[in-house]
C-alpha positions in Angstrom: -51.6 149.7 25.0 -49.2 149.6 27.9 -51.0 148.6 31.1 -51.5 152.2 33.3 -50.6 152.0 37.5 -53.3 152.1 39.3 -51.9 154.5 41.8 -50.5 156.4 39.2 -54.1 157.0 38.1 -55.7 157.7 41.4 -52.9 160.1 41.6 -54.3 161.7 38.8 -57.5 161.9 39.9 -56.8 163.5 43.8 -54.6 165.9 41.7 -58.0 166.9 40.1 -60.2 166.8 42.7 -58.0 169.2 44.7 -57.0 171.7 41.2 -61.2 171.7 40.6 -61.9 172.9 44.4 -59.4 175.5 43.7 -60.4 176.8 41.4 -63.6 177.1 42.2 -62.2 179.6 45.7 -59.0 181.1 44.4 -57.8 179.8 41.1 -54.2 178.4 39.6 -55.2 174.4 39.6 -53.4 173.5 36.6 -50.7 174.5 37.9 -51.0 172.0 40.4 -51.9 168.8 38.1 -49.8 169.5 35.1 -46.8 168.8 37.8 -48.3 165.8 39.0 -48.7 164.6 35.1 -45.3 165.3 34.9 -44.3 163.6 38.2 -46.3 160.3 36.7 -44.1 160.0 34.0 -46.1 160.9 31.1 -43.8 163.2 28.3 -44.2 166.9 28.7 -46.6 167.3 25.4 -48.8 164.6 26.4 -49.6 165.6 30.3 -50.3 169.3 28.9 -52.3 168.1 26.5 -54.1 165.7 28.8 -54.3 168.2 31.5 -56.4 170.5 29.2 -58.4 168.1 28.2 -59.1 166.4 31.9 -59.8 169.4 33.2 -61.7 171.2 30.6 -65.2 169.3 31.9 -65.0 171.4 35.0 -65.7 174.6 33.6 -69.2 173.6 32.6 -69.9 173.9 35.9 -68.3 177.7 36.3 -70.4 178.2 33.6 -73.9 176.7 35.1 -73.0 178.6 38.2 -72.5 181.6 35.9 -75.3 181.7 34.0 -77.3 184.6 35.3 -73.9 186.7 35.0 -73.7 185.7 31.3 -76.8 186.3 30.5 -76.7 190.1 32.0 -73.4 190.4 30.3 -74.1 193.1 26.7 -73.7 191.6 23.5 -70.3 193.2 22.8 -68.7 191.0 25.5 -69.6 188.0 23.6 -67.6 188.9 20.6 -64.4 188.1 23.2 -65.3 184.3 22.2 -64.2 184.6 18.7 -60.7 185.4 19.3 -60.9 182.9 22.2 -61.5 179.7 20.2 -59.2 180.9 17.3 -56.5 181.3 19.0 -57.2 178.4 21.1 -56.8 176.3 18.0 -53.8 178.5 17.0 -51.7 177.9 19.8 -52.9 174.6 20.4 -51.5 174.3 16.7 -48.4 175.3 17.7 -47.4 172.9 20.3 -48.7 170.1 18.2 -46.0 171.2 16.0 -43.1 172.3 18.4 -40.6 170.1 19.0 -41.3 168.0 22.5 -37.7 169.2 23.1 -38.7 173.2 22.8 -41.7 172.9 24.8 -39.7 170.7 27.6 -37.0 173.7 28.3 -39.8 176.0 27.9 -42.2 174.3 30.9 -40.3 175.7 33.6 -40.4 179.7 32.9 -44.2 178.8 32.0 -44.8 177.4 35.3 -43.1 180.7 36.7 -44.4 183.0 34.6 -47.9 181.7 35.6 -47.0 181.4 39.0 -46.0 185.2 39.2 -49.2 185.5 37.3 -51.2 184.3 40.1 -48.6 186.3 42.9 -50.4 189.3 41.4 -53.9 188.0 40.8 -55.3 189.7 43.8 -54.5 193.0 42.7 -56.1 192.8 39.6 -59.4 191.3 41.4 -59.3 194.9 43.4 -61.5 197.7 42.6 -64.8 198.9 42.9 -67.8 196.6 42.4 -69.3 198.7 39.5 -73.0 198.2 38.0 -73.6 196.6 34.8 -73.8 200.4 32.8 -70.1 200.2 33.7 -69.5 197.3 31.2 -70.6 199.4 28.3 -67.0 200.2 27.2 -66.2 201.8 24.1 -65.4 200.4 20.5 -61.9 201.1 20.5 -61.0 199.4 23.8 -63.2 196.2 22.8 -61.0 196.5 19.0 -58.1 196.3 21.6 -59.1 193.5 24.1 -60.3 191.6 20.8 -56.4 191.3 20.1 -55.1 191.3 23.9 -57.6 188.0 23.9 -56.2 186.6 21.1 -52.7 186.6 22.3 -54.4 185.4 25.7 -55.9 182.5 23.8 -52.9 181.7 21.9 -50.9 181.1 24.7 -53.5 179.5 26.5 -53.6 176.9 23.8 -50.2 176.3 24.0 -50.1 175.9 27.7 -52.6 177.1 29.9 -51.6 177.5 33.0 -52.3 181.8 34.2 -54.6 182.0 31.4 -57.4 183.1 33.6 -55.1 185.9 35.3 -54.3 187.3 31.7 -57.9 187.1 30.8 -59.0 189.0 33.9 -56.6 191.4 32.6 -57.9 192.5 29.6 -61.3 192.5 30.7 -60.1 195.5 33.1 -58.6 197.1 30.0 -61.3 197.4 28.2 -63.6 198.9 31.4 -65.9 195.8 33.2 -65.5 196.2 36.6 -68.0 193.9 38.4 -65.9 191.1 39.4 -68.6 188.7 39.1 -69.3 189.5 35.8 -65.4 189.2 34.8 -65.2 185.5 36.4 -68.4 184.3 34.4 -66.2 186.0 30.9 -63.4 184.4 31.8 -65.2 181.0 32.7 -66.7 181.6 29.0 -63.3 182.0 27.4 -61.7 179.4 29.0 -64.2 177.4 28.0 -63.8 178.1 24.4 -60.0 178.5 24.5 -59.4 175.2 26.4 -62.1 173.5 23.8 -60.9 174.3 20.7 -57.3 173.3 22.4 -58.8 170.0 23.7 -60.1 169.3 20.2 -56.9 169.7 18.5 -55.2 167.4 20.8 -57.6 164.7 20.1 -57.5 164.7 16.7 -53.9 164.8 16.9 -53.7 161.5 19.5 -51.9 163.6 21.4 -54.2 162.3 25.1 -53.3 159.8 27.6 -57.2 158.8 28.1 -57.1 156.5 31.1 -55.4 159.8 33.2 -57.9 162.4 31.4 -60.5 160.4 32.3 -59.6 159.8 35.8 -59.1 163.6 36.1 -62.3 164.6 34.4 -64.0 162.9 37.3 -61.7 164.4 39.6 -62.4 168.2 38.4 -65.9 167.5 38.3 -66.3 166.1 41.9 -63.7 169.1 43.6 -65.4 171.7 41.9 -68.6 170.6 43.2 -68.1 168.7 46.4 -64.7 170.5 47.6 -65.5 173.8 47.3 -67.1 174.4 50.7 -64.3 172.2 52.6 -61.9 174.9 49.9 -63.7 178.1 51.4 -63.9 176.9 55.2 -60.0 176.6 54.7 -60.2 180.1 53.1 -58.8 181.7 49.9 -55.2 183.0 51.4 -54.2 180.0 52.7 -54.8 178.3 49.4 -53.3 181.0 47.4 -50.2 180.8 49.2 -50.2 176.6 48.9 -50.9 177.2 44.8 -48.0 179.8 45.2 -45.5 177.1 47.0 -46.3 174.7 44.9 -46.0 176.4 41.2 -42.4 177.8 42.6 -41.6 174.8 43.9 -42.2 173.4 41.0 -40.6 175.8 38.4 -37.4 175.7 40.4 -37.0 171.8 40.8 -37.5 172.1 36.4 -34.8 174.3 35.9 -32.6 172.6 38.3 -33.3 169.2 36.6 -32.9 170.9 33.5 -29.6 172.6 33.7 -27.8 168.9 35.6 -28.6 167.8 31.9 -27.0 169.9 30.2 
């Protein structure tokens, strides 16, 4: 095994630190270490399927802090997970077996598609603050956000990166309201869709363990020690740097992209 940089891996590791006190405020952290994955050198492939994997620890802590939200949440909500994790696999699945070459010309209208994703996030969090009676939504809309999910999941498999955004989404659709109660779901879904993605990438060697490691440590300590340095700096300031940064981002991809040819 090739001998890693160990700047390249502290490099990593700030990149997590900062994406898990983030998220923990405002949100959109991958979208801030899949870049710097990128930026390290490591194929396109492999830093998205180290990035899921590196930061996939951090959301047992979203759910921890969740947990009296999920356990208030009806039963019905709970069937959301099933489509999660299949499709999870599914489009994990599917970028196992894309050519490297697809997915490369396809990273920078993901990066801006999730990054005009998160532009609108704050609309979608809008609305009244609704008790729980108000998540007792009917059969057809959950037969409906069972397949909106699955697309979700699918596509957060294959990449990731707004997943959250399109969750929050479909929990609107189908009538929950309390917006704490839609951030413990989506922590749950992520969870399962960024598991079952994780898992897939293992088995297919597909991780670059010294960086995943480095980042798991990362998420973990942001999300826990960042996130009141994160809220003291204040949710639209770091919504606009996440927004800078993913557009940034996306358009120095397409320019590098099209002086190839």
């Amino acid at each position: 095994m090739a001998t890693v940089d160990i700047a390249h891996l502290l490099g990593a590791f700030v990149a997590a630190f900062f994406a898990g006190a983030i998220n923990s405020v405002a949100g959109g952290g991958t979208m801030l270490t899949f870049p710097v994955l990128l930026a390290l050198g490591l194929p396109p492939v492999v830093a998205n399927a180290t990035n899921t994997v590196g930061i996939w620890p951090g959301s047992i802590g979203s759910l921890l802090g969740f947990r009296k939200e999920l356990a208030a949440l009806p039963k019905r909500v709970l069937w959301l997970s099933i489509p999660a994790f299949v499709g999870g696999l599914l489009g994990a699945l599917t970028l196992r077996y894309t050519p490297e070459s697809v997915f490369e010309r396809a990273v920078p209208g993901l990066i801006l598609f999730a990054t005009l994703l998160f532009v609108v996030q704050a609309k979608l969090r809008r609305g009244p603050q609704a008790p729980q009676e108000a998540l007792l939504f009917s059969g057809g809309k959950l037969a409906s956000g069972l397949l909106l999910q699955f697309g979700v999941a699918i596509y957060g498999g294959y990449f990731g990166a707004g997943m959250s955004i399109m969750a929050l989404a479909v929990l609107g659709f189908i009538g929950m309201t309390d917006m704490l109660a839609m951030s413990a779901t989506t922590s749950l879904l992520g969870f399962a869709i960024n598991g079952a993605a994780g898992a897939v990438f293992i088995a297919a060697g597909l991780i670059a363990w010294p960086y995943a490691l480095a980042m798991t440590v990362g998420s973990l300590l942001g999300g826990y020690g960042a996130a009141g340095i994160a809220r003291r700096i204040g949710k639209p300031l770091l919504r606009r740097f996440v927004i800078v940064v993913g557009f940034s981002i996306s358009a120095a991809l397409f320019v590098r992209m099209f002086s190839r040819g």
